[in-house]
C-alpha positions in Angstrom: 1.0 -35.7 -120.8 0.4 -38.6 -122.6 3.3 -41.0 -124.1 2.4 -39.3 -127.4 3.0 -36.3 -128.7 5.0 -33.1 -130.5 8.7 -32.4 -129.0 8.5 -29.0 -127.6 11.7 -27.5 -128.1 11.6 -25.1 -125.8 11.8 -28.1 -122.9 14.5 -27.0 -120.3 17.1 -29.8 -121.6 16.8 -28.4 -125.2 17.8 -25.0 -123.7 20.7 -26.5 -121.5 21.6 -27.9 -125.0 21.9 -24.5 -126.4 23.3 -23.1 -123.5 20.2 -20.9 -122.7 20.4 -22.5 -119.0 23.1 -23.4 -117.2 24.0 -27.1 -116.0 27.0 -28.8 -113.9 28.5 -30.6 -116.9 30.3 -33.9 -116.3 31.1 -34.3 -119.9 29.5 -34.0 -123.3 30.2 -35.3 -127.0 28.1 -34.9 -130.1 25.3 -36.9 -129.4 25.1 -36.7 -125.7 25.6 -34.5 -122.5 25.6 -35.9 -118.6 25.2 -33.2 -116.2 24.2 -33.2 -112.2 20.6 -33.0 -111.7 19.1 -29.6 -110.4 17.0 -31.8 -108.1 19.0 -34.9 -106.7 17.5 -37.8 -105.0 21.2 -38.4 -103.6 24.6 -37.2 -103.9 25.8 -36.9 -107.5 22.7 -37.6 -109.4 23.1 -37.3 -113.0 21.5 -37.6 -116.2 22.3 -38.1 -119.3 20.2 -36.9 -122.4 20.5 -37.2 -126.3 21.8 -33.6 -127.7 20.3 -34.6 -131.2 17.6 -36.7 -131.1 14.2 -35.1 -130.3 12.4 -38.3 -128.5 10.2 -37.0 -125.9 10.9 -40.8 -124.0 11.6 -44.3 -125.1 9.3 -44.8 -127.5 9.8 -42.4 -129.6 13.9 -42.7 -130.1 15.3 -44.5 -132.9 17.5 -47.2 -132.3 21.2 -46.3 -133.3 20.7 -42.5 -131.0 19.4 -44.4 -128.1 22.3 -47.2 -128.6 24.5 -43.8 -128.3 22.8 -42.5 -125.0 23.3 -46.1 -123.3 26.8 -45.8 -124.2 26.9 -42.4 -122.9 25.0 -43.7 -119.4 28.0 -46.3 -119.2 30.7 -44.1 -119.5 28.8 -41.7 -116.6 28.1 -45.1 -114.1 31.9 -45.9 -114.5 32.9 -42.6 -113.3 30.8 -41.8 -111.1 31.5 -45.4 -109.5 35.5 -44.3 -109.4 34.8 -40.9 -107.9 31.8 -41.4 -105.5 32.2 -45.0 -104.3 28.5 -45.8 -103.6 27.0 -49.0 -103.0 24.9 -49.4 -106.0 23.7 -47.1 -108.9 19.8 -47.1 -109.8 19.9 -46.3 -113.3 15.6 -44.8 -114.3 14.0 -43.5 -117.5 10.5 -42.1 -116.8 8.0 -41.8 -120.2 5.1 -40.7 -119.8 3.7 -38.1 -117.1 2.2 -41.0 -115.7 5.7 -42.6 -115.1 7.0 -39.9 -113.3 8.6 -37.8 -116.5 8.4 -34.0 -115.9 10.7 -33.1 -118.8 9.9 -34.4 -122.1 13.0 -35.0 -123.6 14.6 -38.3 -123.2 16.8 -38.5 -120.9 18.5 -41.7 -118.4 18.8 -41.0 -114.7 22.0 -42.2 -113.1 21.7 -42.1 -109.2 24.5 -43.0 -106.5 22.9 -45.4 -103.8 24.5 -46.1 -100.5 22.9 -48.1 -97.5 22.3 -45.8 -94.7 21.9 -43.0 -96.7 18.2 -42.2 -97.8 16.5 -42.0 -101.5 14.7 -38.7 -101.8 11.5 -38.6 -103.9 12.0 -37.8 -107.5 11.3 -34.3 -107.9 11.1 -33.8 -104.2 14.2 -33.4 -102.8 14.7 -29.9 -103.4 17.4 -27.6 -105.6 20.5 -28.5 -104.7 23.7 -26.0 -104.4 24.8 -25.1 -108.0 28.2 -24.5 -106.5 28.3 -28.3 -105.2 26.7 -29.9 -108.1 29.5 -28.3 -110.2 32.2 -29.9 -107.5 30.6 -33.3 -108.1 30.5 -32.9 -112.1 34.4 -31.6 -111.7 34.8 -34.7 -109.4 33.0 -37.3 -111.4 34.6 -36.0 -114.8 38.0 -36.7 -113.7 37.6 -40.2 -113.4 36.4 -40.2 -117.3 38.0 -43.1 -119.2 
C-alpha cells in the first residue's frame, strides 16, 4: 500500500477500538489506547494508537491528535521503564507498506531492549501467549503515573 489512501475502518486496531477484538490493555483515555502487541519483537512490546483520529500513518495525522499520541507513548515508556527494567526502549512508527506498516492505522511501537537478549523481526516473531501479554499489560499499568 502506498502512503496514500482511504482509512479502512474495518483495520484490526479500529475493531480493538470498538472492542470487536480483544487486546492486553495497559491503559487507555479518550484519545489513545497502549496495549501489548499480538506479535512481540521482545518482552512487553507495546503500541500505542490514536482511538479518534483516522490517519492511516504520519502523514496523514493532524497535528494537536498526534501531539496527543506522543504524550500517550511517554506515559507507556515511563512505565514500562519502571516495571520491565530494560536497557533501552526503541520507540518505531512504520508508514507506508514499504516501511514495514501492516496495519494502517497510526500507531507508535514501544519495544523493551536489553543487551543479551535478541530483537525478533517485526512481524516475525510469532503470536505470543494472550494470557502473558495480559500479565505484562497488568504489570506495566501498575507503574502508571
Amino acid at each position: 500500500m502506498s502512503l496514500d489512501g482511504a482509512y479502512d475502518g474495518d483495520n484490526i486496531f479500529a475493531k480493538i477500538i470498538r472492542g470487536e477484538i480483544p487486546a492486553a490493555k495497559v491503559f487507555e483515555d479518550a484519545h489513545s489506547l497502549a496495549f501489548m502487541d499480538a506479535f512481540p519483537q521482545s518482552r512487553g512490546h507495546a503500541l500505542v494508537i490514536s482511538k479518534t483520529s483516522r490517519a492511516r500513518n504520519l502523514l496523514d495525522v493532524a497535528p494537536d491528535e498526534l501531539s496527543r499520541m506522543i504524550g500517550a507513548v511517554q506515559t507507556l515508556a515511563k512505565a514500562m521503564q519502571a516495571a520491565l527494567k530494560p536497557e533501552g526502549i526503541v520507540l518505531t512508527q512504520f508508514s507506508g507498506a514499504a516501511a514495514g506498516q501492516t496495519v494502517f492505522h497510526l500507531h507508535f511501537h514501544l519495544i523493551p531492549r536489553w543487551t543479551e537478549a535478541p530483537l525478533r523481526r517485526h512481524g516475525d516473531g510469532g503470536m505470543a501467549d494472550p494470557a502473558e501479554l495480559v500479565e505484562l499489560a497488568h504489570l506495566i499499568a501498575a507503574e502508571l503515573r
